[in-house]
C-alpha positions in Angstrom: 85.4 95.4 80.0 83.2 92.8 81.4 79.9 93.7 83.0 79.0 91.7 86.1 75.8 91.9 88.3 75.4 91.2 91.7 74.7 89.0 93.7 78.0 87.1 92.5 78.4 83.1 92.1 80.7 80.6 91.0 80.5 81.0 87.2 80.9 84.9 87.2 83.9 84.5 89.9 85.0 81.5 87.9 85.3 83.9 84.3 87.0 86.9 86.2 91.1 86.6 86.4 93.4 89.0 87.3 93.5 92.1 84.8 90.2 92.1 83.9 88.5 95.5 83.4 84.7 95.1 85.3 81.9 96.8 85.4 79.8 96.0 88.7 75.9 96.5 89.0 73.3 95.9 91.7 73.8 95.8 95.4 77.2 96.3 97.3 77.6 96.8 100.8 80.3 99.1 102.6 82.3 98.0 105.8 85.6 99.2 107.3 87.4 97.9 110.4 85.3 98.2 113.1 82.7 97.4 110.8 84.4 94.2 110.2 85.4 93.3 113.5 81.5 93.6 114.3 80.5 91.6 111.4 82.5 88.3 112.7 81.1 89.2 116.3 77.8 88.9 115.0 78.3 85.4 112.9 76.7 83.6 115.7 73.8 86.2 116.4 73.0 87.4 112.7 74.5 89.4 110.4 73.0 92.8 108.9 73.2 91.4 105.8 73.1 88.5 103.8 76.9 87.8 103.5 76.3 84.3 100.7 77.6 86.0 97.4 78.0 89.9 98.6 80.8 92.2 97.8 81.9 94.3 100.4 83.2 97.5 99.4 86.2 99.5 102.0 85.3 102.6 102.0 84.0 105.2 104.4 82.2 107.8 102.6 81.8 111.7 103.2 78.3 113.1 103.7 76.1 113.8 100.5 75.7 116.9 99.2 71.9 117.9 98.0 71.2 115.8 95.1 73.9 112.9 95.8 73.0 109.8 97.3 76.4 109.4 99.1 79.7 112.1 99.2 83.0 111.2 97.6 83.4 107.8 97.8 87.2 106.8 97.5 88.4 103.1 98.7 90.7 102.5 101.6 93.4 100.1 102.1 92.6 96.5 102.2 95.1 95.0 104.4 93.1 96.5 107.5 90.4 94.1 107.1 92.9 91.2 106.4 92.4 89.8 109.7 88.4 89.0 109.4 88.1 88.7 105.9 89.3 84.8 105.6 86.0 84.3 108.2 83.7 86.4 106.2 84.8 84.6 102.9 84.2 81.2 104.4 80.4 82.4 105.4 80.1 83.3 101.8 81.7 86.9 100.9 82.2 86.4 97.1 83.6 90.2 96.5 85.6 92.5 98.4 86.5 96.4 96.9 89.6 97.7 98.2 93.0 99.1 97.4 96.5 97.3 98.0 97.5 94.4 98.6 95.6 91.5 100.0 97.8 88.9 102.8 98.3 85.2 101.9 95.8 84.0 104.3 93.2 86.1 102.6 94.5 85.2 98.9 94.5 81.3 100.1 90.5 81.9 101.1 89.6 83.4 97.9 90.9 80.2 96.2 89.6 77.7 98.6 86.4 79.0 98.9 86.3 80.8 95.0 85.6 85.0 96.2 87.8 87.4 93.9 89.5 91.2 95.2 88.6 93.9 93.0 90.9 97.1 93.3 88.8 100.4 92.9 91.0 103.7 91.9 92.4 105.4 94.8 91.4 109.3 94.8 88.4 109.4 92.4 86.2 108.6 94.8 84.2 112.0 93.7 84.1 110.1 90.1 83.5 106.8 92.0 80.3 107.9 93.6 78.5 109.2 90.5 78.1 105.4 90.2 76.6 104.9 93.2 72.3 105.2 92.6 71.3 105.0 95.8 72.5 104.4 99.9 71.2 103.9 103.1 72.7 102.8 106.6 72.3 99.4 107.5 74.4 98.3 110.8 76.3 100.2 113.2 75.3 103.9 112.5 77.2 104.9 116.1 79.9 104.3 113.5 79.4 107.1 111.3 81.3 107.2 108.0 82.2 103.3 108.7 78.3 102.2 109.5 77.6 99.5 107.0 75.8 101.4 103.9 73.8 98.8 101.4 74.5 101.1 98.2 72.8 100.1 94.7 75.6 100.4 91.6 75.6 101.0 88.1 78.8 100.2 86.3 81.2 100.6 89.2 84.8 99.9 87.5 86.8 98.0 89.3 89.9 95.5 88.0 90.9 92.0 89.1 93.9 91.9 91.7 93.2 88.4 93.1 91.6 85.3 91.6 90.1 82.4 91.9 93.2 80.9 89.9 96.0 82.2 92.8 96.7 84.9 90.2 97.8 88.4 91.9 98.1 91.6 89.6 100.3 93.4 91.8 102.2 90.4 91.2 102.4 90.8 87.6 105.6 91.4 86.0 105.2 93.6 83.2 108.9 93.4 81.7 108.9 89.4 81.6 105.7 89.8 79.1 103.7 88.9 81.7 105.1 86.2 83.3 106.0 86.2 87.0 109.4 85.3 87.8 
């Protein structure tokens, strides 16, 4: 299990390959669909956030209960944001959190332009958000659950699906040891 901090650059994205076990601390920030689709809008005007070396995390989370800083916190498909992530990547997203499958044009930008895709479990995103120290809204509150939250982790695990490398782990063939065929 490797531990990785936030913000992300070259070297840490370098070490990371598909597979790896991670453990990610410090800020994240959450966007879904409309999120996204605002976020590329507002390239030219100023973004919410500083996007050079961020993760983005897909998730829309539930209200907190008393004590909590966020509800369950669960990730949702990737494939939705497939469309503005190659722009986001190029103005400096290093991370995204998701689940599924990425498409080629967004695999192609996380080589050219050296981000990674880490794969968060799908329905433990009760567990999930016991990792999550501390949220607040950002952007886009008429938005509700898919406002952009800047959340503070400790040891969020996540695993490697895309690389650097071109490597995919849902592209990994287990019964050829390993070896895609």
């Amino acid at each position: 299990m490797k531990k990785i901090k936030t913000p992300l650059n070259n070297k840490v994205i370098s070490e990371l390959k598909a597979g790896d076990s991670v453990l990610i601390s410090g800020t994240i920030y959450t966007a879904r669909d409309a999120a996204h689709k605002r976020l590329v809008e507002s390239l030219k005007t100023g973004l919410p956030f500083k996007m050079e070396n961020a993760i983005i995390y897909y998730v829309g989370p539930t209200p907190a209960k008393p004590g909590m800083s966020i509800g369950s916190a669960g990730p949702t498909t990737s494939y939705r944001m497939d469309i503005y992530s190659p722009v986001l990547i190029k103005h400096g997203l290093k991370g995204m959190i998701g689940k599924g499958k990425r498409s080629k044009e967004v695999k192609d930008a996380i080589k050219k332009y050296k981000a990674v895709y880490f794969a968060a479990v799908g329905g433990a995103g009760v567990l999930l958000s016991k990792c999550i120290k501390k949220s607040e809204i950002i952007a886009y509150k008429d938005l509700g659950p898919e406002a952009v939250y800047k959340l503070e982790v400790e040891n969020f695990p996540a695993i490697v699906v895309n690389d650097i490398y071109g490597n995919d782990l849902y592209d990994f063939n287990i019964d050829s040891g390993g070896k895609d065929e």
